[in-house]
KEKE-3310 file (N, C-alpha, C; in steps of 0.2 Angstrom, whole numbers, plus 5000, padded with zeros to 4 digits):
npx = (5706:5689:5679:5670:5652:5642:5627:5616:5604:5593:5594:5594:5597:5606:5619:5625:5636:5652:5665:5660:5653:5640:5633:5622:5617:5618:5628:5641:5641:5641:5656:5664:5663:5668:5681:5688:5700:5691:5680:5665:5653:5638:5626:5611:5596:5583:5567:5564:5567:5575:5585:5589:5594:5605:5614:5617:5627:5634:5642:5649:5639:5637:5621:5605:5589:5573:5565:5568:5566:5566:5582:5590:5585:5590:5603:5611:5620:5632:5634:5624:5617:5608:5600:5590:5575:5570:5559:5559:5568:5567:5559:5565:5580:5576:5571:5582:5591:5581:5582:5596:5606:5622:5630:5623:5622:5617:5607:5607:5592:5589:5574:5556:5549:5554:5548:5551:5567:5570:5565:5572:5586:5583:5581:5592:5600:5593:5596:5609:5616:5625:5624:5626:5624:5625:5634:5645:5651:5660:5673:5681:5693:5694:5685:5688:5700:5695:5692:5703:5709:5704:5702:5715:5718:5717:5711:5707:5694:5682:5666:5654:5647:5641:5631:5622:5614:5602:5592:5583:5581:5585:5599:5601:5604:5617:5623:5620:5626:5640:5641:5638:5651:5661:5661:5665:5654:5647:5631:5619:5608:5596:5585:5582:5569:5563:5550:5549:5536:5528:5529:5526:5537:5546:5561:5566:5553:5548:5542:5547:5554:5553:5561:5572:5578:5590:5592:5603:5611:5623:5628:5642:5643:5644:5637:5627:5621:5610:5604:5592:5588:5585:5599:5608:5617:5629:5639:5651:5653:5652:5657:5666:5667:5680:5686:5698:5700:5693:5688:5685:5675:5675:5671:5684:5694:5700:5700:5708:5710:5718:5724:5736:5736:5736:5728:5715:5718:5724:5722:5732:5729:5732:5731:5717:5722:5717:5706:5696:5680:5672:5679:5676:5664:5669:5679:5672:5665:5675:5680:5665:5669:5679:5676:5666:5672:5681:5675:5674:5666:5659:5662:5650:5640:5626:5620:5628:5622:5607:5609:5611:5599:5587:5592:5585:5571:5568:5570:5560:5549:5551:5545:5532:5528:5531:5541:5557:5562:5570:5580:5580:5571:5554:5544:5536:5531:5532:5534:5533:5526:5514:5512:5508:5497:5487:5484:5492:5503:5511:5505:5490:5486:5477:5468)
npy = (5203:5199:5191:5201:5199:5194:5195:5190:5197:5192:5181:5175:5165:5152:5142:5124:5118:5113:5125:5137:5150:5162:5175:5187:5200:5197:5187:5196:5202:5194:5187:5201:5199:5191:5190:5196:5199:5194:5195:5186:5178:5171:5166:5167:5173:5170:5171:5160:5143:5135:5143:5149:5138:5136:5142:5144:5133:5134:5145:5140:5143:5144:5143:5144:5156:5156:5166:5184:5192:5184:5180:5188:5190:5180:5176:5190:5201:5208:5216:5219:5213:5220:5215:5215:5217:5234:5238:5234:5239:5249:5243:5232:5238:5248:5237:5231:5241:5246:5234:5233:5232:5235:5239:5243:5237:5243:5237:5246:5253:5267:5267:5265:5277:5294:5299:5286:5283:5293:5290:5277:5285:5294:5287:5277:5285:5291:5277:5277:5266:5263:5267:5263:5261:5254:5260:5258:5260:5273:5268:5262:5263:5271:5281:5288:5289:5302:5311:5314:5321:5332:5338:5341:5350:5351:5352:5364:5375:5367:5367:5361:5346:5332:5317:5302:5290:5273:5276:5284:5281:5268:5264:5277:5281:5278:5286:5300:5299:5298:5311:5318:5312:5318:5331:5333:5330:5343:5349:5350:5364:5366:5358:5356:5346:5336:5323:5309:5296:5287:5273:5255:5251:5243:5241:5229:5228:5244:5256:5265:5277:5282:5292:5306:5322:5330:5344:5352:5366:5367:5369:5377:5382:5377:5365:5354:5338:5327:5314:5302:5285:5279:5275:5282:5275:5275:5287:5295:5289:5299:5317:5330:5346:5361:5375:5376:5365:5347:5331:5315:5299:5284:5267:5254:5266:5284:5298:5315:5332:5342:5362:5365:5353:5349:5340:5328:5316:5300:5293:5283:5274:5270:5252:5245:5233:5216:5209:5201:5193:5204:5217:5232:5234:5224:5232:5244:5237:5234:5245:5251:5242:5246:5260:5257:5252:5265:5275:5285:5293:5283:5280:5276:5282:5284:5298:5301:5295:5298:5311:5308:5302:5312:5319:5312:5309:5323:5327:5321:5326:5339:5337:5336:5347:5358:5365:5373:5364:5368:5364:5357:5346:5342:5332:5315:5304:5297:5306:5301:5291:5294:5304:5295:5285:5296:5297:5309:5306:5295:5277:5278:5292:5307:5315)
npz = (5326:5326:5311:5302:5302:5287:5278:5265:5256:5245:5231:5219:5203:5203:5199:5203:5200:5203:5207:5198:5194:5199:5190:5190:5202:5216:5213:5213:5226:5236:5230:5233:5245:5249:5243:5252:5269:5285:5285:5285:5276:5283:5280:5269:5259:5250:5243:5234:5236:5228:5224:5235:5242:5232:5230:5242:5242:5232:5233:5249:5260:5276:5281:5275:5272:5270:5274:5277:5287:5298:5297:5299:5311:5318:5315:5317:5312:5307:5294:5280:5261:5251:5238:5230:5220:5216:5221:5232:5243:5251:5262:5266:5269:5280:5291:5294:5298:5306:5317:5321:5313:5308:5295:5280:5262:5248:5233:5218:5206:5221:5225:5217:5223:5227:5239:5244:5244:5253:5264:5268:5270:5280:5291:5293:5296:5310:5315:5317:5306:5295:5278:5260:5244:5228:5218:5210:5200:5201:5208:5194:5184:5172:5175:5187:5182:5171:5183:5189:5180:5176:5187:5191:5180:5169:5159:5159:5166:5177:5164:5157:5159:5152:5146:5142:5140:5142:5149:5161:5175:5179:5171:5171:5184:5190:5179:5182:5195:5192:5186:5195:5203:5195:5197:5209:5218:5222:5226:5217:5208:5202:5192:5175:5166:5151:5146:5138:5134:5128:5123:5131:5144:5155:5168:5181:5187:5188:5180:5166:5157:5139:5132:5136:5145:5155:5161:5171:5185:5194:5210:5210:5198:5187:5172:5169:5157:5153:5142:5139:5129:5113:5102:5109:5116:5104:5106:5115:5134:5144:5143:5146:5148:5148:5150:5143:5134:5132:5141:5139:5139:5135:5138:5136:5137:5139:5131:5130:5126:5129:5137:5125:5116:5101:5095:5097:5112:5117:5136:5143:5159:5176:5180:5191:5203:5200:5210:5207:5197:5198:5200:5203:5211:5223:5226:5232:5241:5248:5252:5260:5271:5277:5281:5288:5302:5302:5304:5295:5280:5268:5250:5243:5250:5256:5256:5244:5236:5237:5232:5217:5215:5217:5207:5197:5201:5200:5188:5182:5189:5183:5170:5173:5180:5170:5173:5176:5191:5208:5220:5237:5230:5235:5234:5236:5229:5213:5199:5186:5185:5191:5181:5169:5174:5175:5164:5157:5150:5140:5134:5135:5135:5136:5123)
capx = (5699:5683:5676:5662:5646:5640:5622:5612:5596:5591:5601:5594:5597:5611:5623:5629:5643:5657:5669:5657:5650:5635:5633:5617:5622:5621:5637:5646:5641:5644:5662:5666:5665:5673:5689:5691:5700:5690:5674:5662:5647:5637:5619:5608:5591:5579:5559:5564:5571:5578:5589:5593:5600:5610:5617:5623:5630:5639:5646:5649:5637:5632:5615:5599:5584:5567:5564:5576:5566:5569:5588:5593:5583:5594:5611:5614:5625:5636:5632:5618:5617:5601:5601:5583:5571:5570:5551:5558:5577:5565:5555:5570:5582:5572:5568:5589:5591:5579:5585:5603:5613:5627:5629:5618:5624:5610:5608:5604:5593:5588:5569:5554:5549:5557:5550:5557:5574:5572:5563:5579:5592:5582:5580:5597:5605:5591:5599:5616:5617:5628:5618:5627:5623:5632:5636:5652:5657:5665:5681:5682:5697:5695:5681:5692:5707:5693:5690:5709:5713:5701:5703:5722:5714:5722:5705:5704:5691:5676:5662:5651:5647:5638:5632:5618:5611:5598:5586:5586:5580:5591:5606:5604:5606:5625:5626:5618:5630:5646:5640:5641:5655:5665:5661:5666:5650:5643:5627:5614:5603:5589:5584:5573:5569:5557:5552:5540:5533:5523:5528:5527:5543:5550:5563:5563:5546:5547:5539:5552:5553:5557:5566:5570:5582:5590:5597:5607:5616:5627:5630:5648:5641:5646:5629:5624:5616:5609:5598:5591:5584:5587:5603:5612:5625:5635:5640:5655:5650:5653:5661:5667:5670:5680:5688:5704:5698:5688:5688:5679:5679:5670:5676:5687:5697:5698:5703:5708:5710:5719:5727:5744:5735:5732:5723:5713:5723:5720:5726:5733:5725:5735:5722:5717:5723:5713:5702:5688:5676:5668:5682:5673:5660:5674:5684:5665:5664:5680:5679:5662:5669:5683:5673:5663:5678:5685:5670:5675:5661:5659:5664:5645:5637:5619:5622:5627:5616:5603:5608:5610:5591:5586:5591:5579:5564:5569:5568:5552:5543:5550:5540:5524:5526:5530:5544:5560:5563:5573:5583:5581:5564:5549:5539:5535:5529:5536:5530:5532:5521:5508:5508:5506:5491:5483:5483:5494:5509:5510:5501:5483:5488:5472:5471)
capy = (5206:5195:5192:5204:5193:5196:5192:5193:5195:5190:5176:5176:5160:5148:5133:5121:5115:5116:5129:5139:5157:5165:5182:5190:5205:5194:5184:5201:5205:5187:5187:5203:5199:5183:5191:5201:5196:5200:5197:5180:5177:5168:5163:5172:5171:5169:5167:5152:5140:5133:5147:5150:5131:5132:5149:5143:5127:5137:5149:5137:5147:5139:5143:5148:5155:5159:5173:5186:5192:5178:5176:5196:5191:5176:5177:5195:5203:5217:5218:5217:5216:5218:5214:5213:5222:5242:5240:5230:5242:5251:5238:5228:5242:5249:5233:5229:5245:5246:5227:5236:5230:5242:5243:5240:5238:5239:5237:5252:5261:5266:5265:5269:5283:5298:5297:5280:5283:5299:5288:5274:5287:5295:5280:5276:5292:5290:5273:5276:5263:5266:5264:5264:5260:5251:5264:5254:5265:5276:5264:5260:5265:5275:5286:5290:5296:5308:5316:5318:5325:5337:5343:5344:5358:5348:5356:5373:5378:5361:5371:5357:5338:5328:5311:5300:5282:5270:5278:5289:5277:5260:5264:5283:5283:5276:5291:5306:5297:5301:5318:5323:5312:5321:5336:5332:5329:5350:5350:5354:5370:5366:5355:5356:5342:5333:5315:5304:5290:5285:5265:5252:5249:5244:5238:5227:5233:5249:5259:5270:5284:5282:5296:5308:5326:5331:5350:5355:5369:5366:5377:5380:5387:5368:5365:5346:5339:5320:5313:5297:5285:5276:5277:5286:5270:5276:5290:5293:5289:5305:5321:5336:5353:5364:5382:5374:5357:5344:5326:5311:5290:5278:5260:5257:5272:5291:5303:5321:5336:5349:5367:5366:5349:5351:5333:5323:5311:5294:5291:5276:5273:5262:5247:5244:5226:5212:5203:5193:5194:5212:5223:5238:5230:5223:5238:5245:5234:5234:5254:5250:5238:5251:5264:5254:5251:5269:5281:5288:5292:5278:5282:5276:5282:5286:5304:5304:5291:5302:5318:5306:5297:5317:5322:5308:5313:5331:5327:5317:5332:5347:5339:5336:5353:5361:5369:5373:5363:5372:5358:5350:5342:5342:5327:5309:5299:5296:5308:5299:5286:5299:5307:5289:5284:5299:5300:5315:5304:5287:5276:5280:5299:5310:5320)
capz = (5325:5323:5307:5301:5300:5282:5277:5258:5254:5236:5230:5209:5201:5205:5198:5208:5198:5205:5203:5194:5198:5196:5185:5194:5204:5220:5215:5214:5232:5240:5227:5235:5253:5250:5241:5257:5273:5289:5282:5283:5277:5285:5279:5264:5259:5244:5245:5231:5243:5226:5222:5240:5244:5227:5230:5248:5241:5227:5242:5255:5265:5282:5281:5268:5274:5267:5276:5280:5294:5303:5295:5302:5319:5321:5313:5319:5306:5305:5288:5276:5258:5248:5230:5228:5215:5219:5229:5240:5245:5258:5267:5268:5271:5286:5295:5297:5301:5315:5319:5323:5309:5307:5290:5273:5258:5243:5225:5214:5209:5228:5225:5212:5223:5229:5246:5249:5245:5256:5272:5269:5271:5286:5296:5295:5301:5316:5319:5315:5302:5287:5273:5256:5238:5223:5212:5210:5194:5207:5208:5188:5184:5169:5176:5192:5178:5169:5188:5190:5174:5178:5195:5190:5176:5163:5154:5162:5172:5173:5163:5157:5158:5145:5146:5138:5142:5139:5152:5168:5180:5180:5170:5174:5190:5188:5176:5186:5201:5189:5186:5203:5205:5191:5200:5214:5223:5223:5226:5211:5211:5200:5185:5169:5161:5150:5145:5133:5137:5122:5122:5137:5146:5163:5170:5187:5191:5189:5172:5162:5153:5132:5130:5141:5143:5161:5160:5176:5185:5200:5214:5208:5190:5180:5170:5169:5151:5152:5137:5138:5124:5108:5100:5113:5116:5100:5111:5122:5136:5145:5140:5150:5141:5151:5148:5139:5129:5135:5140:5136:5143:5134:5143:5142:5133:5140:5129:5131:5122:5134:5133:5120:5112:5095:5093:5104:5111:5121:5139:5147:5166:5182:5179:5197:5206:5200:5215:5208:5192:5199:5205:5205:5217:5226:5230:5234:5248:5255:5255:5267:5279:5279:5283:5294:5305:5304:5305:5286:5275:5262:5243:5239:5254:5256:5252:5238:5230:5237:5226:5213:5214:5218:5198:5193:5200:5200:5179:5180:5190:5179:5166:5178:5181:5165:5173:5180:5199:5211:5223:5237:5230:5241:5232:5239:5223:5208:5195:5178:5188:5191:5176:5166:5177:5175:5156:5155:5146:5137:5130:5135:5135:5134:5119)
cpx = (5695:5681:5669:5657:5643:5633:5622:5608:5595:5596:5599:5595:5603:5612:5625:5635:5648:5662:5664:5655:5646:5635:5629:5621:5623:5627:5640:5646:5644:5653:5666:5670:5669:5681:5693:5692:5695:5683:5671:5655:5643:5629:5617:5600:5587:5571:5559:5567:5578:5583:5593:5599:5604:5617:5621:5628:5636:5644:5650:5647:5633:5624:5610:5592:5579:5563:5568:5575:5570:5579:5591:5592:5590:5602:5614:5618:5625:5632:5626:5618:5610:5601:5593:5581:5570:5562:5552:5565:5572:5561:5562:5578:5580:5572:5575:5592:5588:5582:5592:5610:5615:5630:5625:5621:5618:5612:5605:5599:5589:5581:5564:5551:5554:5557:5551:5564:5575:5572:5572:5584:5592:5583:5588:5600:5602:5595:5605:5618:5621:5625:5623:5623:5628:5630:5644:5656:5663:5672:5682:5688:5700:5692:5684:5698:5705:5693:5697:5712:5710:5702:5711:5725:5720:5715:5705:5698:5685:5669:5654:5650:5642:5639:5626:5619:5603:5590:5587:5586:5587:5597:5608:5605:5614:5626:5626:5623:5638:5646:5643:5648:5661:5665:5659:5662:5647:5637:5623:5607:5598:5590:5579:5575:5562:5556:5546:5540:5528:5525:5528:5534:5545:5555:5565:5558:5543:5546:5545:5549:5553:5562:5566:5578:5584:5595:5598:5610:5618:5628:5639:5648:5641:5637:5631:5620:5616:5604:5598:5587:5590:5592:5609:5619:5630:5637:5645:5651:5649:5659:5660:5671:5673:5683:5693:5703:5691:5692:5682:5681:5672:5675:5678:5692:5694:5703:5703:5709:5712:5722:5734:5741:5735:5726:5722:5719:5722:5726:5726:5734:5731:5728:5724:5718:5716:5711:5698:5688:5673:5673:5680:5670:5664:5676:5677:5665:5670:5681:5674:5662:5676:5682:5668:5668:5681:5681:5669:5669:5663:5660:5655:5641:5629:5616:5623:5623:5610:5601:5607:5601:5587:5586:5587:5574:5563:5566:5560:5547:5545:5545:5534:5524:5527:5538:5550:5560:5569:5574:5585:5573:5559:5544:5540:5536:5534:5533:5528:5527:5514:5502:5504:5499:5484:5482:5487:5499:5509:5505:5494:5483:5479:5475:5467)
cpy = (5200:5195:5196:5198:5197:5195:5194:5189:5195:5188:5178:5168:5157:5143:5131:5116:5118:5118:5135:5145:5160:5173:5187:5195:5203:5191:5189:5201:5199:5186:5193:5203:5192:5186:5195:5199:5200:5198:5189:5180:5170:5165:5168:5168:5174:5167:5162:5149:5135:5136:5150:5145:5132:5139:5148:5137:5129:5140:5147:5141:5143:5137:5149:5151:5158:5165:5177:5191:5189:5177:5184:5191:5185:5174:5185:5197:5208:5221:5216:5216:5215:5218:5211:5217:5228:5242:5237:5233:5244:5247:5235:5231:5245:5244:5230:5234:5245:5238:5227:5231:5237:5243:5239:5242:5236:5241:5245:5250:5265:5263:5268:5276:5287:5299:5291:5282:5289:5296:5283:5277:5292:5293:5278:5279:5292:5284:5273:5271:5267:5263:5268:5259:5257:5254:5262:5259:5270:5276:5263:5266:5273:5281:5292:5293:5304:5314:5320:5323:5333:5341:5345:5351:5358:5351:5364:5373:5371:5367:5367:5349:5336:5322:5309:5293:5279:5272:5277:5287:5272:5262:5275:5286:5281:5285:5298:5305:5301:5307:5320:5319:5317:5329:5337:5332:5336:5347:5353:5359:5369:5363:5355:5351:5341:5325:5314:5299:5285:5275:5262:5250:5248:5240:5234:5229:5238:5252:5264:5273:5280:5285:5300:5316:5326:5339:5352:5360:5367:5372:5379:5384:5382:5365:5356:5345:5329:5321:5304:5293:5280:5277:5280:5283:5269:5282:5290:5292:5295:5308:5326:5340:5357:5371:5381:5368:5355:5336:5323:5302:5288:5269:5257:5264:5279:5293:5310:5326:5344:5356:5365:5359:5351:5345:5333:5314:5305:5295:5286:5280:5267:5258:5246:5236:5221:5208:5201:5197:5202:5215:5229:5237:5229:5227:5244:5243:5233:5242:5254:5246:5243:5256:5261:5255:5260:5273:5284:5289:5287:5281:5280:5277:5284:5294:5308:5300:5295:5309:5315:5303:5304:5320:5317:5310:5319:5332:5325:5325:5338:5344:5338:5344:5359:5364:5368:5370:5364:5366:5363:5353:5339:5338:5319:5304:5298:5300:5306:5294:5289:5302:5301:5286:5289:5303:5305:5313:5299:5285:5278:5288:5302:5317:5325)
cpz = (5323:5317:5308:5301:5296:5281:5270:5257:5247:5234:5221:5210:5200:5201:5201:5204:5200:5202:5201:5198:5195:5193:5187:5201:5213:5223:5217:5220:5236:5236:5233:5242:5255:5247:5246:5266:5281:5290:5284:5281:5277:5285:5272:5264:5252:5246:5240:5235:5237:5226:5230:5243:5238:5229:5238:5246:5234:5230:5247:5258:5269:5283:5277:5272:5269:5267:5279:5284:5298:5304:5300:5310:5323:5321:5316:5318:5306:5300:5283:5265:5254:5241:5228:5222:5218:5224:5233:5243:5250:5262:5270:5275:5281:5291:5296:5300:5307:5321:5320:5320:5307:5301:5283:5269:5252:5236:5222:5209:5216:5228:5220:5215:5228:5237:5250:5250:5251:5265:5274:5275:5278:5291:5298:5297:5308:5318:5320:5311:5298:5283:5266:5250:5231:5217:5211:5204:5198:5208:5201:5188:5179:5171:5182:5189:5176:5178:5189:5184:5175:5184:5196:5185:5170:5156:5156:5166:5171:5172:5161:5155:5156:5147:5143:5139:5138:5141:5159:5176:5182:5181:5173:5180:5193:5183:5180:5193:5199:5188:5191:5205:5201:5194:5207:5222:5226:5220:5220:5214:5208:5193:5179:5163:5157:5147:5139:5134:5135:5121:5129:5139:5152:5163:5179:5191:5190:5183:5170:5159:5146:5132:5136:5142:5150:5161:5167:5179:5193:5204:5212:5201:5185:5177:5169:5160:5152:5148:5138:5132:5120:5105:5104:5115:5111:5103:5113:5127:5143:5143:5144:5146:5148:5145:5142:5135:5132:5136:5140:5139:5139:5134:5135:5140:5137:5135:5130:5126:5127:5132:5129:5116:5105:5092:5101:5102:5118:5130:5142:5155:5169:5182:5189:5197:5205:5206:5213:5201:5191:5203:5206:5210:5224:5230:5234:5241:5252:5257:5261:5273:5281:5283:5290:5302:5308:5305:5296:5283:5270:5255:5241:5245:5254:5252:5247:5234:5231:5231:5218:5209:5215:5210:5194:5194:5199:5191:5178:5184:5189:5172:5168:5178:5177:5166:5176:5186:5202:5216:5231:5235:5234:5240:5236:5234:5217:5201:5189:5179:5189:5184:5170:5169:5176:5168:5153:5149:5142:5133:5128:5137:5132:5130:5121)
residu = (UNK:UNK:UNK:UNK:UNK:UNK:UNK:UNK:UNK:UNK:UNK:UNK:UNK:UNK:UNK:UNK:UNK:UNK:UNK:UNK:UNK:UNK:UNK:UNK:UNK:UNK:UNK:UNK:UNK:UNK:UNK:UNK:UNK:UNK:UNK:UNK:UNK:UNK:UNK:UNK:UNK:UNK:UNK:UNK:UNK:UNK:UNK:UNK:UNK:UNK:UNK:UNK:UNK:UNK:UNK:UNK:UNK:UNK:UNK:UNK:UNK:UNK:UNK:UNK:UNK:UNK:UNK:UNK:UNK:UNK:UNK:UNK:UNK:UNK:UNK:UNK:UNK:UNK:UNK:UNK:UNK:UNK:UNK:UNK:UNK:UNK:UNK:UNK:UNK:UNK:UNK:UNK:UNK:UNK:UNK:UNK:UNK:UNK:UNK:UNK:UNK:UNK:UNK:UNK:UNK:UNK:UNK:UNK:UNK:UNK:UNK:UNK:UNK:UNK:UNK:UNK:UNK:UNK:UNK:UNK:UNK:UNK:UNK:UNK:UNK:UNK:UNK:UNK:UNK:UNK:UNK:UNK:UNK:UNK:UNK:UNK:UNK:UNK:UNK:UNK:UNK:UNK:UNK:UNK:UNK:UNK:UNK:UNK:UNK:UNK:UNK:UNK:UNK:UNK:UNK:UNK:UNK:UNK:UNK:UNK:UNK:UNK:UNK:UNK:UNK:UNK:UNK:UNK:UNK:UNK:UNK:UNK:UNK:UNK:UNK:UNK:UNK:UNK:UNK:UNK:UNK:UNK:UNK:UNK:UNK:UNK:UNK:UNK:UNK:UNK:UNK:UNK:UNK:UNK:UNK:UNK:UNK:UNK:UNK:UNK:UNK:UNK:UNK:UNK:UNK:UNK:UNK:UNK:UNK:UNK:UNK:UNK:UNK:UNK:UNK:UNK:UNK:UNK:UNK:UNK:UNK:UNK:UNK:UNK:UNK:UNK:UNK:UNK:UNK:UNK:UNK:UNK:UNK:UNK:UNK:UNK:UNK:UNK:UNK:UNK:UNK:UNK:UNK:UNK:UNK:UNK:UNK:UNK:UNK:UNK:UNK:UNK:UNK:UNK:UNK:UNK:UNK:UNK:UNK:UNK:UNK:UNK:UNK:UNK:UNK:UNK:UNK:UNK:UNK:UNK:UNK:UNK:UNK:UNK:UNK:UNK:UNK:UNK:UNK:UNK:UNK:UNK:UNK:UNK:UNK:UNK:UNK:UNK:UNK:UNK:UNK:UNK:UNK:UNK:UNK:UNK:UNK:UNK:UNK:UNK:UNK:UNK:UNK:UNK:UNK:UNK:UNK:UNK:UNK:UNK:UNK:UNK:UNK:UNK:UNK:UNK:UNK:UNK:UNK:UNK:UNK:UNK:UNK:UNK:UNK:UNK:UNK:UNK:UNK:UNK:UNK:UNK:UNK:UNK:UNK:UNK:UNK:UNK:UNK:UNK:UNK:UNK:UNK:UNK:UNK:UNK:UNK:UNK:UNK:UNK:UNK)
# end
């Protein structure tokens, strides 16, 4: 079989000492496709022309370009990957897709509003593109033990899942992913949350919450409870309570607490095959050239990044709306962007 033809958009900031590997979640993506036979890639692109010559010369990548119109239009790549900043996942996204690359691979978290992530994942179904997301926790080792332990009903019946991060956007959108992975991907009926927003804060672009609550129920009956904020990284870092104990994983350690336990007690996990610096990423990417190949949905497919990018806004407009929101989500915008602009919340909050 021929080599895939890889491409990446957003190189980040490069060394060219040799030997050396960059840290920027770019490297992860060009490491990935490089630890896996099958695969080439064969050009990237940065609008710094510095950070795209260093990053191919780091790589051995045949060629850099400036713009990755031009680089799609003329390299003509299976694959895509885009590691840019989240305002630019649908421009970019969109215009490989119609440009009949067959599968995208983007950085999280999808986009800052809700009707982008929704147009992405539309467009690609119209073009038949596979479009995944790197929710790479997914393949961690220990987070895939908490699923089995559970679904083997080493807890009893799954009743509810607990988790907490630094804020519901970035890092919560890895965590709202675990959620529904943990539960094995059933659909949520409705959310009520609420947020404050009293200091400045964004991260890559995009304006965060402070703090911020996510109360869930699932169509199976399993309630949901996400708190974002200060202090929450003393934590496990998530916990599921079922009918018979509970467990709990904070990296690397899961431990449990089942029926006949009397203690909580730790469990050792199969570590997954070491391939590169990012194996989660890694096995990420060799899951979508897998699937690529075989028809399979993806492990981080569109899909489900979708329901996962769905429990963010969902939270940012139960507290626009005061209320309860009942799923799927019929908004475009980004509400915590609304409501900041129009003094409802934050700093310049009218009293």
């Amino acid at each position: 079989m021929a080599n895939l033809r890889a491409l990446i958009i957003g190189c980040g900031k490069s060394t060219r000492t040799p030997g050396a590997k960059g840290h920027g979640i770019s490297h992860a993506h060009v490491q990935g496709y490089q630890a896996l036979d099958g695969v080439k890639v064969v050009a990237c692109a940065d609008i710094v022309e510095d950070y795209a010559a260093a990053y191919a010369e780091l790589y051995r990548i045949p060629k850099y370009y400036l713009d990755y119109k031009e680089m799609v239009k003329k390299e003509r790549p299976d694959v895509v990957s885009v590691c840019t900043w989240p305002g630019l996942h649908a421009e970019m996204v969109i215009h490989c897709a119609r440009a009949g690359v067959r599968a995208i691979h983007c950085e999280k978290p999808m986009a800052p509003t809700l009707g982008e992530a929704r147009k992405m994942k539309q467009v690609c179904e119209e073009t038949g593109t596979q479009l995944t997301f790197n929710h790479q926790r997914r393949f961690e080792p220990q987070y895939r033990t908490v699923r089995n332990l559970v679904n083997q009903g080493v807890i009893g019946k799954l009743r509810r899942i607990e988790t907490g991060c630094g804020n519901l956007f970035d890092w919560g959108t890895h965590w709202f992913d675990m959620m529904n992975f943990y539960n094995n991907d059933v659909p949520a009926e409705w959310v009520l949350g609420q947020i404050e927003a009293s200091q400045p804060g964004e991260v890559f672009g995009v304006q965060l919450e402070n703090q911020g609550i996510s109360h869930m129920r699932y169509a199976n009956g399993v309630y949901g409870l996400m708190l974002s904020g200060g202090g929450l990284t003393t934590w496990a870092e998530h916990r599921l309570l079922g009918s018979d104990g509970y467990v709990e994983a904070e990296m690397p350690v899961v431990r449990v607490r089942g029926k006949g336990d009397k203690e909580l007690r730790a469990i050792t996990f199969p570590k997954e095959p070491n391939i590169g610096a990012w194996t989660a990423i890694t096995w990420g990417i060799k899951d979508l050239i897998h699937c690529l190949q075989t028809g399979r949905e993806p492990e981080l497919s569109a899909r489900k990044a979708y329901a996962a990018t769905e429990l963010i806004f969902a939270t940012y407009e139960s507290s626009r709306r005061r209320g309860r929101v009942d799923l799927p989500l019929d908004i475009d915008d980004n509400p915590l962007h609304d409501m900041l602009n129009k003094g409802d919340i934050g700093p310049n909050r009218k009293r």
